[in-house]
ZAMARGU-4260 file (C-alpha; in steps of 0.2 Angstrom, whole numbers, plus 5000, padded with zeros to 4 digits):
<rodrens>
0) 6320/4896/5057 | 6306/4903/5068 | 6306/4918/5080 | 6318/4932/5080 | 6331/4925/5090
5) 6335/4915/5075 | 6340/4932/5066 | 6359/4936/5072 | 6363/4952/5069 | 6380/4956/5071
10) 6393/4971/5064 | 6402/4971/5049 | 6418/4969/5058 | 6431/4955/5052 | 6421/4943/5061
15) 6406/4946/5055 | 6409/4949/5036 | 6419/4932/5038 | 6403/4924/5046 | 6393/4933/5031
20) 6405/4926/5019 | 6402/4909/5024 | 6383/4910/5025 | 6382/4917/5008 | 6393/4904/4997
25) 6385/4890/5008 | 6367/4897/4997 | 6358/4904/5011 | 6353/4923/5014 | 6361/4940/5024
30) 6355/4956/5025 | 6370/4968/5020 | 6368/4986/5023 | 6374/4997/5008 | 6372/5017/5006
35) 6354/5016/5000 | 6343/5003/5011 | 6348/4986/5017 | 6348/4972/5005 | 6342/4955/5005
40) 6358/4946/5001 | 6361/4930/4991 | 6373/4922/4980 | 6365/4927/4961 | 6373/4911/4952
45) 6361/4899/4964 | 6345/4894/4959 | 6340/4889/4976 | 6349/4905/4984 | 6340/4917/4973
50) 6324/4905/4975 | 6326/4908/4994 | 6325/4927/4991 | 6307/4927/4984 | 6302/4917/4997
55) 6307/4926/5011 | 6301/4945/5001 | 6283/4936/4995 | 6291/4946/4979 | 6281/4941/4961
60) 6292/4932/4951 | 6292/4944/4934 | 6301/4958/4945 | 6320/4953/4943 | 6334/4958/4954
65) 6348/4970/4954 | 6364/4961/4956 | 6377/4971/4966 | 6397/4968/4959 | 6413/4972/4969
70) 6422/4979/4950 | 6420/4981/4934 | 6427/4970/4928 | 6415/4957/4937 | 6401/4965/4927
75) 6407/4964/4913 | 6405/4945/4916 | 6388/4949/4917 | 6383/4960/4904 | 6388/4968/4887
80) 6395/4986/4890 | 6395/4999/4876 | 6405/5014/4876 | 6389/5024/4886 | 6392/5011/4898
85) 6407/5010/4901 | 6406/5028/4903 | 6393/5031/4916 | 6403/5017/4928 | 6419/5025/4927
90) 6412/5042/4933 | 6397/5037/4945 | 6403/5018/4952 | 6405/5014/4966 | 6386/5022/4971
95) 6368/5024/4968 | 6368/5020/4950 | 6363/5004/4942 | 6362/5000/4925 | 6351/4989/4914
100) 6360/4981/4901 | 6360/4967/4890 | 6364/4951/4896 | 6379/4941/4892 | 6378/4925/4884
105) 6384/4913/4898 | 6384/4926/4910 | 6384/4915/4928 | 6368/4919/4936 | 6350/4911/4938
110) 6337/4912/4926 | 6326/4921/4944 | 6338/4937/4942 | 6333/4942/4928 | 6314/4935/4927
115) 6319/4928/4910 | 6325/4943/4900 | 6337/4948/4891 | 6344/4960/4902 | 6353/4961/4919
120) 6353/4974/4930 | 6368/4979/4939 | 6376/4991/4954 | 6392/4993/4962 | 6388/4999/4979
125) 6399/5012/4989 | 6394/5007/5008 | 6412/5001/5014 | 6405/4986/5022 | 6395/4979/5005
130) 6413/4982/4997 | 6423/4971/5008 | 6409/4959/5007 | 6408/4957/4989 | 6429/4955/4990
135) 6428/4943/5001 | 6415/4930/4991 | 6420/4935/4974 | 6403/4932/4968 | 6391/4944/4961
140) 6373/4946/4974 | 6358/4947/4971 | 6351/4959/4983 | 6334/4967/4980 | 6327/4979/4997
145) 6328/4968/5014 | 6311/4970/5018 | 6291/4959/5014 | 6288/4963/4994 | 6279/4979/4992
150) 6283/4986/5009 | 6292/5001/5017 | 6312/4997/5015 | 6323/4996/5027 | 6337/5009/5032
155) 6340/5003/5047 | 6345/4984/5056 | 6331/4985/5066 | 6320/4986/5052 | 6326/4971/5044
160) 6322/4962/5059 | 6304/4969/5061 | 6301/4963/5043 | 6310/4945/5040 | 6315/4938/5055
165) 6314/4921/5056 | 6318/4922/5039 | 6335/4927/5036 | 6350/4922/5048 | 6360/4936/5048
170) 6358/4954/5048 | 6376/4966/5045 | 6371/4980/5055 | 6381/4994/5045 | 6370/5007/5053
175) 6360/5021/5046 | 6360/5021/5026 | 6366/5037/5022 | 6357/5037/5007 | 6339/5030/5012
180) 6333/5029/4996 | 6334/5013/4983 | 6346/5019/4969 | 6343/5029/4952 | 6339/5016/4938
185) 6344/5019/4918 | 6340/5005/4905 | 6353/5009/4889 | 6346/5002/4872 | 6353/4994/4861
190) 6348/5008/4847 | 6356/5022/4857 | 6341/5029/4866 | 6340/5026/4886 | 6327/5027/4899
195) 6326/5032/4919 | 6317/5017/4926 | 6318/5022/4944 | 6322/5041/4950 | 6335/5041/4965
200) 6350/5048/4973 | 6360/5050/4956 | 6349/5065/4949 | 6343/5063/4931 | 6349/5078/4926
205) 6367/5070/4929 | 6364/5056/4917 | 6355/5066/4905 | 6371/5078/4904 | 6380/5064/4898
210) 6369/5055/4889 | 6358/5068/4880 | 6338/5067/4881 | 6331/5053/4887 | 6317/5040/4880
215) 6300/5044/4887 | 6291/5028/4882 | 6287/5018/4896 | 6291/5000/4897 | 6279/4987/4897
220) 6288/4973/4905 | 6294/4975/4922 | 6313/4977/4921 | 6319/4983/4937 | 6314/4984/4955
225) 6302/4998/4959 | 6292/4998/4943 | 6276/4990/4952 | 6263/5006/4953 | 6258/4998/4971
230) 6275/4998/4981 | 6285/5003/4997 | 6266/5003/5007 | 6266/5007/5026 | 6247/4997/5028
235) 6239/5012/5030 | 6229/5025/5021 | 6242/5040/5015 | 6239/5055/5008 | 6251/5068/5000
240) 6254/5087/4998 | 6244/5089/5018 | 6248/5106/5023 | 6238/5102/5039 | 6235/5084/5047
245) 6216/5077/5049 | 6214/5072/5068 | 6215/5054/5064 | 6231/5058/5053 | 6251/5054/5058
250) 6259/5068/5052 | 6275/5066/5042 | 6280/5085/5039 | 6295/5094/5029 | 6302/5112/5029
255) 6289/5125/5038 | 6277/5111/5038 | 6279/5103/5057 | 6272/5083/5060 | 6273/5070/5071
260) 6290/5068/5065 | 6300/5077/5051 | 6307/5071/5035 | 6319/5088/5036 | 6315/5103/5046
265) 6325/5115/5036 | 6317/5107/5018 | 6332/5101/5016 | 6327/5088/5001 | 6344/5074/5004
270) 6339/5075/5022 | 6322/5071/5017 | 6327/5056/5006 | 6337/5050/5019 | 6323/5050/5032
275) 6309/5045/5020 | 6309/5026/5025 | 6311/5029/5045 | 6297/5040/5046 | 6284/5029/5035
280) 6291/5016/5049 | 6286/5026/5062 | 6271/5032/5054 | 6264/5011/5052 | 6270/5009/5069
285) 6257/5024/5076 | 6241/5022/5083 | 6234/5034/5071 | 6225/5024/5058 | 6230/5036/5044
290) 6247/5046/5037 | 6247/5062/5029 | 6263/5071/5021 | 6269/5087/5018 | 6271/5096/5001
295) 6290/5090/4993 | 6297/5101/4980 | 6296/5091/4963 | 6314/5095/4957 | 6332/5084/4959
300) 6330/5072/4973 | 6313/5077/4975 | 6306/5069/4961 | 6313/5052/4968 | 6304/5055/4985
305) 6288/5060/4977 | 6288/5043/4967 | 6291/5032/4980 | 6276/5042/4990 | 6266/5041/4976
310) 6267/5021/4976 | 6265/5020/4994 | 6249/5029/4992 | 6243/5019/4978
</rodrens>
């Protein structure tokens, strides 16, 4: 496929889930919309589909993917659940959550998902649309951001487009992700300790109610998405905590900090995490050569936005 008019995009009407449906058991790729960005879509028992995936992201081949499930009891084909487990799924699924957890023997997915460890990461979205989906093929996807490796993700169609077309068929275009940012990631241990590998929507404090303390040794294998300290980059220079844009600076701004565009002008931080991705969009679509953003408060939600600014500035 080449050129942008090979990308359909279509809504997730019966139709288009239908058409999804097909495209997706055949081995080939869609772009689903789910309530944190839009994923890259494929079938996570396929070598070739899953294949197809880093091909079209340029994603290195030791990040693995986060597979999405429509219940639990699909996961639990997937991988081992202990009682924490088992706990946190019943409370926070469907939703921003996904879980690291050890693999189960035999579990029907390709060796690519999980870059050859021995665990599997796993979500049951909440976006409607992803859940009808997932019914409909009754097969566990593999869907990492739909976006090129390393880049801004998308939270709209249109972003999609702008990033892969040509190199995925379809687009569900589910709309705005309410969300906007990529979801909380918690590894649990096979000792009884736990780590937060990705802050997101689902606030640590949250987990850590139920789950006591967490582990604060970092991992040295990369075992989820977002880990790479270089990631979600808009191609230009950024630089944080600007109370006043440099002339030659797109100004992202937040709260009683105006810019070129706001992330929240009321400092609301859920607005701000749900705008982040658009505006570092339209700040790499500017002709300012540079991008500068406003102070965010460190706390909750916060934290999430501030990591993902940090790796866009790296």
């Amino acid at each position: 496929m080449t050129g942008k008019d090979a990308t359909e995009v279509l809504p997730p009407d019966a139709a288009g889930i239908a058409r999804a449906a097909q495209i997706l058991r055949a081995g080939d790729l869609v772009a689903v919309p789910t309530e944190t960005v839009y994923g890259l879509a494929a079938r996570a028992d396929d070598t070739d589909a899953v294949a197809a995936i880093y091909r079209a992201k340029g994603r290195p081949d030791f990040n693995p993917l986060i597979v999405h499930v429509s219940d639990l009891e699909m996961a639990q084909t997937l991988a081992e659940f202990d009682a924490r487990a088992l706990d946190l799924a019943t409370r926070f699924w469907p939703g921003p959550l996904t879980l690291v957890l050890p693999l189960r023997d035999g579990a029907p997915v390709a060796p690519a998902v999980t870059a050859g460890l021995p665990t599997i990461a796993l979500r049951m979205p909440a976006h409607p649309a992803m859940q009808v989906l997932l019914a409909e093929t009754g097969l566990p996807l593999a869907a990492p951001s739909a976006n090129r490796s390393g880049g801004v993700s998308p939270t709209e169609a249109a972003h999609v487009v702008s990033s892969l077309a040509g190199k995925v068929g379809l687009v569900l275009d589910g709309g705005v992700c309410e969300q906007g940012l990529e979801s909380t990631i918690v590894a649990l241990r096979e000792d009884g300790s736990w780590q937060l590998l990705r802050p997101g929507p689902m606030e640590e404090a949250r987990i850590s109610a139920i789950l006591g303390q967490r582990y604060d040794v970092i991992s040295a294998q990369i075992e989820a998405p977002g880990q790479l300290a270089s990631h979600y980059a808009p191609g230009k220079p950024l630089r944080l905590d600007a109370e006043l844009a440099h002339p030659d600076e797109y100004m992202i701004g937040f709260g009683g900090i105006p810019g070129d565009c706001s992330l929240s002008e009321v400092g609301d931080v859920a607005e701000a995490a749900a705008r982040l991705y658009a505006s570092l969009h339209r700040a790499a679509a500017a002709e300012k050569p540079r991008i500068a953003v406003a102070p965010i408060p460190p706390d909750g939600i916060g934290a999430a936005i501030l990591d993902r600014l940090k790796r866009a500035a790296a």
